[in-house]
C-alpha positions in Angstrom: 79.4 112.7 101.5 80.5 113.7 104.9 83.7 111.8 105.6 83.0 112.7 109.7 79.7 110.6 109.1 81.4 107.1 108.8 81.1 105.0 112.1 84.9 103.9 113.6 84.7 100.5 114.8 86.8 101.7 117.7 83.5 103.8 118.9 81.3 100.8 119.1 80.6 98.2 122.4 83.0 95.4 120.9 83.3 93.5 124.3 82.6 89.7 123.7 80.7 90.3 120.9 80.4 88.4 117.7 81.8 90.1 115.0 81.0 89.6 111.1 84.1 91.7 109.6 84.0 92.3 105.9 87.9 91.9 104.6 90.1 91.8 101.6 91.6 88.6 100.9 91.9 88.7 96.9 95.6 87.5 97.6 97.7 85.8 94.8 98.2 81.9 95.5 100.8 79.7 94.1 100.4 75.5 94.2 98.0 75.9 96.6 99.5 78.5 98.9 98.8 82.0 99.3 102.2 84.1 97.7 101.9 87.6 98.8 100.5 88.2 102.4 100.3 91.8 102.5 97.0 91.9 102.6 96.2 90.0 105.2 99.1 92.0 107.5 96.6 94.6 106.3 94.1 93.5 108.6 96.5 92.9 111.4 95.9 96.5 113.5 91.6 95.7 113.0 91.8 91.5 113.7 94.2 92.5 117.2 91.6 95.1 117.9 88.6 92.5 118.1 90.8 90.1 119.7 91.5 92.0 122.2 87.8 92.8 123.1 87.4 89.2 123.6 85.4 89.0 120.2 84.5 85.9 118.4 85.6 87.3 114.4 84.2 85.8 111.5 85.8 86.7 108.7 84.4 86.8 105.1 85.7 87.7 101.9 86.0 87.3 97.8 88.9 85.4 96.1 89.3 86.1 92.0 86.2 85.8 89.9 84.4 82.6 90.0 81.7 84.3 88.5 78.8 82.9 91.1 80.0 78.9 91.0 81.8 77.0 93.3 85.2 76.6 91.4 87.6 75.2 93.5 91.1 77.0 92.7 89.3 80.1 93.7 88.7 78.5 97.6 90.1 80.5 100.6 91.1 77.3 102.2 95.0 78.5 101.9 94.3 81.8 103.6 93.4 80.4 106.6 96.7 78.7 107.4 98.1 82.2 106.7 95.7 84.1 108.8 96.2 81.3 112.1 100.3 81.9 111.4 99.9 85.8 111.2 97.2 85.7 114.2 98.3 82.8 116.5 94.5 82.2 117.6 92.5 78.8 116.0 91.0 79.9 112.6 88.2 78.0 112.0 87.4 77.5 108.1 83.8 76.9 106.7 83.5 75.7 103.3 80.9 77.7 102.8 79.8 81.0 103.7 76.3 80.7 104.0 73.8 77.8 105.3 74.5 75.1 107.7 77.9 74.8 107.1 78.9 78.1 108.1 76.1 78.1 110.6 77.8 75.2 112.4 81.7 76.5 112.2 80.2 80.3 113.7 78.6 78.2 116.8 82.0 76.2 117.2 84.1 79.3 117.0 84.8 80.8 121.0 85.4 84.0 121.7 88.9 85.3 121.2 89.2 82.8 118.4 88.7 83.2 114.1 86.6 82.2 111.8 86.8 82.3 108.3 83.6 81.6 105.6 84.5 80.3 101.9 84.3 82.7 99.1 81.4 85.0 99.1 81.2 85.5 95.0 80.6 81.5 94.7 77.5 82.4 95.2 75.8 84.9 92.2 73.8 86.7 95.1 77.0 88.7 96.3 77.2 90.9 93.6 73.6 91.0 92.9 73.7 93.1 96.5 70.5 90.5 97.4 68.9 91.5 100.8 68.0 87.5 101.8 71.9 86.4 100.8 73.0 89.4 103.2 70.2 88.4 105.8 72.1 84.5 105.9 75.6 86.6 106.1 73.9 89.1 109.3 73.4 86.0 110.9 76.9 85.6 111.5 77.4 88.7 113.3 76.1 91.2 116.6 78.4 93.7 114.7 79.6 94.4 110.8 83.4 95.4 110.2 84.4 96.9 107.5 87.7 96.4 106.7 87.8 96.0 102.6 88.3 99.4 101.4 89.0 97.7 98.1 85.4 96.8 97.0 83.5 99.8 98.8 83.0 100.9 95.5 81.0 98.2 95.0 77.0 97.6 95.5 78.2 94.1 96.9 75.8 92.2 99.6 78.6 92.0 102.1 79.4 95.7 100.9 76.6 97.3 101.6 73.2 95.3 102.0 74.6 94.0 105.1 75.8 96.9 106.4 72.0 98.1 106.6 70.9 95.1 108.8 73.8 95.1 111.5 75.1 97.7 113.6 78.0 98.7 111.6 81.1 100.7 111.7 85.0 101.2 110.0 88.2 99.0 110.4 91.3 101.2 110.9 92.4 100.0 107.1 89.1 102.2 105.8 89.4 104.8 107.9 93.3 105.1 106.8 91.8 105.4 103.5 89.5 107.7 104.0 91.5 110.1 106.3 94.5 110.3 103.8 92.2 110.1 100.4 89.7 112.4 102.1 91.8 114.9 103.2 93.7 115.3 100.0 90.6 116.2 98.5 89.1 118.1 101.1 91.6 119.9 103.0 95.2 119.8 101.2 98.7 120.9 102.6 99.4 123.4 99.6 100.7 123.1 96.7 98.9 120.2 96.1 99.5 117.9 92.9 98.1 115.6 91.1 100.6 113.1 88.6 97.9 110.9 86.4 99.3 108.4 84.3 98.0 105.3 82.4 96.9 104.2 78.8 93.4 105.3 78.6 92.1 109.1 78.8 88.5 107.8 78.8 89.4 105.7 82.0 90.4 108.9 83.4 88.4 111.8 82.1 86.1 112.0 85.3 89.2 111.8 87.3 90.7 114.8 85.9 87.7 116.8 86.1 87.2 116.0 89.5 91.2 116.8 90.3 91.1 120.4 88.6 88.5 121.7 91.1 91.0 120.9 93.8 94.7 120.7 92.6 97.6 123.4 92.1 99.5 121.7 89.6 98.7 118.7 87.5 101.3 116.2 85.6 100.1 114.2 82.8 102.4 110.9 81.5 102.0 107.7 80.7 100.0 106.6 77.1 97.4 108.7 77.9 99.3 112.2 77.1 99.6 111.2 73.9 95.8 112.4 73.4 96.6 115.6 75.1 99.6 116.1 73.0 97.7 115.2 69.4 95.1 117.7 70.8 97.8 120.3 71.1 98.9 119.9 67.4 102.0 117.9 67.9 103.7 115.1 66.2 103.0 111.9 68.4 104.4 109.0 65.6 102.0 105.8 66.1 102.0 106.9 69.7 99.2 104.7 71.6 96.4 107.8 71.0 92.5 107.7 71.4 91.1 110.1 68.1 87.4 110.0 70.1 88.8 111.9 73.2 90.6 114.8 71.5 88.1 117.2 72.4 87.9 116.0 76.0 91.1 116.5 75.9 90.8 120.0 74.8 88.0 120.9 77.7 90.3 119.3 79.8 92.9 121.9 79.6 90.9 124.7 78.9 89.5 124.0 82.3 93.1 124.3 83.8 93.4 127.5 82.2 90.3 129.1 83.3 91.2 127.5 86.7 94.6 128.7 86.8 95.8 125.2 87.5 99.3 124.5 86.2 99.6 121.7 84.0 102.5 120.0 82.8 103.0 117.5 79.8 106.2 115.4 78.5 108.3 117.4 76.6 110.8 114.5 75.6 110.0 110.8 75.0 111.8 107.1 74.8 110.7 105.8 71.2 110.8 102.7 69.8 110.6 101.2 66.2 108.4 98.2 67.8 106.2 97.9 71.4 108.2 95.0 72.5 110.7 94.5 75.7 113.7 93.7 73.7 113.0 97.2 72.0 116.1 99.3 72.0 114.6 102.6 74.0 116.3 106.2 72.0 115.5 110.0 73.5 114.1 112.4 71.6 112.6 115.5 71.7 109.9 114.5 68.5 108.3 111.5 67.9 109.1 110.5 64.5 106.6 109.7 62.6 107.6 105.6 62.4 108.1 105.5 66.0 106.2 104.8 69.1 106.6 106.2 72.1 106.8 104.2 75.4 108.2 106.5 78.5 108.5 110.2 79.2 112.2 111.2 78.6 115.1 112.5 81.0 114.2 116.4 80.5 110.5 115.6 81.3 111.4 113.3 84.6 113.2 116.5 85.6 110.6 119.1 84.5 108.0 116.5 86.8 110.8 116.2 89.6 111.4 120.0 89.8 107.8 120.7 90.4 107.0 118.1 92.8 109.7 119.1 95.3 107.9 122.5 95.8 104.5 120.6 96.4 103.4 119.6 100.2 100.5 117.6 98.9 101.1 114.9 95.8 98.4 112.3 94.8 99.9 110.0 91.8 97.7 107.7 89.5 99.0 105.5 86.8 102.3 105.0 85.2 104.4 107.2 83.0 105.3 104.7 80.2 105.4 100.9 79.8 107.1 99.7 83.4 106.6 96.5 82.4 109.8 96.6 79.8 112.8 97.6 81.8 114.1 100.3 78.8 110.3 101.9 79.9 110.3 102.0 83.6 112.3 104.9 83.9 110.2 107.6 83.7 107.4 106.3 86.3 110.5 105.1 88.8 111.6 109.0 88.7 108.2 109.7 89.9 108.5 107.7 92.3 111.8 109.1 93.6 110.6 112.6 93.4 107.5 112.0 95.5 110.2 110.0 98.3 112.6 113.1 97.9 108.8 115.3 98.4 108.0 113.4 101.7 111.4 113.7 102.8 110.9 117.5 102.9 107.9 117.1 104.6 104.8 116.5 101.7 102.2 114.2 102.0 102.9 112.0 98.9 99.8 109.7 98.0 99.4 106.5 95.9 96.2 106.3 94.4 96.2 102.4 94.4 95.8 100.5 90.5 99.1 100.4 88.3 101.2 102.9 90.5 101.5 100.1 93.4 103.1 97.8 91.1 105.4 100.2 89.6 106.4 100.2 93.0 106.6 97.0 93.4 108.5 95.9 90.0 111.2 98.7 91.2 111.3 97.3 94.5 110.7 100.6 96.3 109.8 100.5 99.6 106.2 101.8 100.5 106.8 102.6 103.9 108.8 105.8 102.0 105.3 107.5 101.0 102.4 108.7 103.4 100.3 106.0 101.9 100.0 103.9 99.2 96.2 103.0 98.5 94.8 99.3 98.4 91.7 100.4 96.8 92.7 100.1 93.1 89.2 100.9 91.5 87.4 102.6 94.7 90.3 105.0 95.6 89.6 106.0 92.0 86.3 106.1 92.2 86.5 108.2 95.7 88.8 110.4 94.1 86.2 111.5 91.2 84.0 112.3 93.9 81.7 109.5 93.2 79.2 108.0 96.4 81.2 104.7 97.6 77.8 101.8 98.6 80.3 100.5 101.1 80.9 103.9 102.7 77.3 105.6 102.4 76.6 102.3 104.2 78.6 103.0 107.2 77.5 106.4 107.4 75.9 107.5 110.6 
C-alpha cells in the first residue's frame, strides 16, 4: 500500500470534538497494579495532542486474552489510575466498553477530560471484526484515533471495522511506525541490513524473502541458522534444526546469490552438553556431534559487528542464541552494541519489535540509543513481509 495514503490525526478538525482513540494498553500488572508503563508514556505525545484541542478522549483497548468472557484479572481498572497519574486530567473508567454502561461514563466525561472503556476482547465480537459491535464502539466517538500500532495487523472490530464508520486518521505512535518501518523498506540510507534471528525458519521464511528484494547484506543467528547451516552440509550436533525447511533454506540463499545480497552465517558457536541455564557455555568452531549449540561465538559477534559498522541502514529481528541463560546472551547483546556503535556513526538502526526488545531489556540497554525500537511485535513483522495491515488499509485515504 501507499504509506502517503494513511490519514495523520494532526490533519483532521480535532477542536472540541469527541474522540474514540484506539490504544495499546496490553501492559503487564502485578497484585492488582499495572508494572511496566511504557506503554501508556507511548500514548503521551497523541493523548496531549487531543487535550490540547479541547477533546473529550475515550480511550479503548485489549488486556491479555480473555478469550471473549468477562474474566476479571484481565480488567483495565488498574490502568486508569496510571493513565490520570501520567495525564493529570479525570479518567473516567467504564466497566464496560459497550452498552449503557459505557454509554453513561461517555455522556459524563467533559471535554478536556479521559475516558477509558473496559476490555474490548471480553466481548467475542472484537476479534470477530463484527460491524454492529464496532457500530456500539462508533458511538463513542465524532473521530477514530489510531494509536495501537501493535494490533493493526489484526482484522479486529476496533482495528478496522470501526475505522470504516468514523472519520478516521493516525496517532503520532503509528505514524512513527510507519515512517521509520516504511522507509526502511522503501527508501533505505545504503548499505542497508537486515540481522534475523530467532528459533523458527518457518516463522520467518516470508520475512526473508520479502528482505532480500530490498537489503545489501543480511545476518542470520539465533536457532534458526542451524537450518541454514544443515542445508549447507555442516555438522550442527543436536543443534535446535527444522529437517522440513532445508530446502527453503536452500532457495533462500540461492536467492541472495542471484540477488547479489551478502549473506552472513555464524562461523563459531557456544555449545552445551544440556539446554539448561546452569549449562557451562564452551567456544568452538564445530559443533560436536553430542552438543547443542545455544549462541553465535566471539569470531561471529565480530564478523556481524565488522559489517554492521559499514551499514547506514540496520533492521534487527530475533535473537542470536538463548538470552534468556546468561552464558547465551552474549551473542545477541553484541548485536546490540554494534547497531549503538552503527547509530553513533550516523545509521539508522531499527528494532523490529518481538524477542529483540526484550533482549534489550534483559541487558538493560537503553532504547533511546537506537532510531527506533518497534512496539508492534507481530504487525511490524507482518509490515515488514510486505503483507496489507486491516488497521492501516483502514486509515488509508
Amino acid at each position: 500500500m501507499n504509506f502517503n495514503s494513511i490519514k495523520k490525526m494532526q490533519d483532521m478538525d480535532l477542536k472540541n470534538k469527541k474522540v474514540l482513540v484506539r490504544v495499546d494498553y496490553n501492559v503487564p500488572l502485578k497484585d492488582g497494579k499495572v508494572d511496566n508503563t511504557k506503554r501508556i508514556v507511548a500514548t503521551e505525545k497523541t493523548i496531549k495532542h487531543l487535550l490540547d484541542n479541547n477533546c473529550r478522549v475515550v480511550l479503548i483497548a485489549h488486556l491479555g486474552r480473555p478469550k471473549g468472557k468477562v474474566c476479571p484479572e484481565f480488567s483495565l481498572a488498574p490502568v486508569a489510575a496510571e493513565v490520570e497519574k501520567l495525564f493529570g486530567v479525570p479518567v473516567h473508567f467504564a466497566k464496560d466498553c459497550v452498552g449503557p454502561e459505557a454509554d453513561k461514563v461517555v455522556a459524563e466525561t467533559k471535554n478536556g477530560e479521559i475516558a477509558l472503556l473496559e476490555n474490548l476482547r471480553f466481548h467475542p465480537e472484537e476479534e470477530k471484526n463484527d460491524t454492529e459491535f464496532a457500530k456500539q464502539l462508533a458511538k463513542h466517538g465524532e473521530i477514530f484515533v489510531q494509536e495501537a500500532f501493535g494490533t493493526v495487523h489484526r482484522a479486529h472490530a476496533s482495528t478496522s471495522a470501526v475505522a470504516q464508520l468514523l472519520p478516521s486518521g493516525a496517532g503520532y505512535l503509528v505514524q512513527k511506525e510507519v515512517e521509520f518501518l516504511g522507509k526502511a523498506l522503501e527508501n533505505p540510507a545504503r548499505p542497508f541490513a537486515a540481522v534475523i534471528g530467532g528459533a523458527k525458519v518457518s516463522d520467518k521464511i516470508l520475512l526473508l524473502n520479502n528482505l532480500l528484494d530490498k537489503v545489501n547484506v543480511l545476518i542470520i543467528g539465533g536457532g534458526m541458522a542451524y537450518t541454514f547451516l544443515k542445508a549447507k552440509g555442516m555438522e550442527i550436533g543436536k543443534s535446535l534444526v527444522d529437517d522440513t525447511k532445508i530446502e527453503e533454506a536452500k532457495q533462500v540463499m540461492d536467492k541472495a546469490a542471484a540477488k547479489g545480497v551478502k549473506m552472513l552465517m555464524p562461523v563459531d558457536f557456544r555449545v552445551a552438553k544440556e539446554f539448561s541455564e546452569t549449562a557451562t557455555a564452551t567456544d568452538v568452531d564445530v559443533i560436536p556431534a553430542d552438543m547443542e549449540s545455544m549462541d553465535i561465538g566471539p569470531k561471529t559477534e565480530k564478523l556481524f559487528a565488522d559489517e554492521l559498522l559499514k551499514c547506514k541502514t540496520i533492521f534487527w529481528n530475533g535473537p542470536m542464541g538463548v538470552f534468556e541463560f546468561p552464558n547465551f546472551a552474549h551473542g545477541s547483546f553484541a548485536i546490540a552494541d554494534a547497531m549503538i556503535a552503527a547509530t553513533k556513526n550516523g545509521a539508522i538502526s531499527i528494532i523490529g519489535g518481538g524477542d529483540s526488545v526484550n533482549v534489550l531489556k534483559k541487558g538493560k540497554i537503553n532504547q533511546k540509543e537506537f532510531s527506533h525500537v518497534s512496539t508492534g511485535g507481530g504487525a511490524s513483522m507482518e509490515f515488514v513481509e510486505g503483507k496489507e495491515l486491516p488497521g492501516l488499509v483502514a486509515l488509508a485515504k
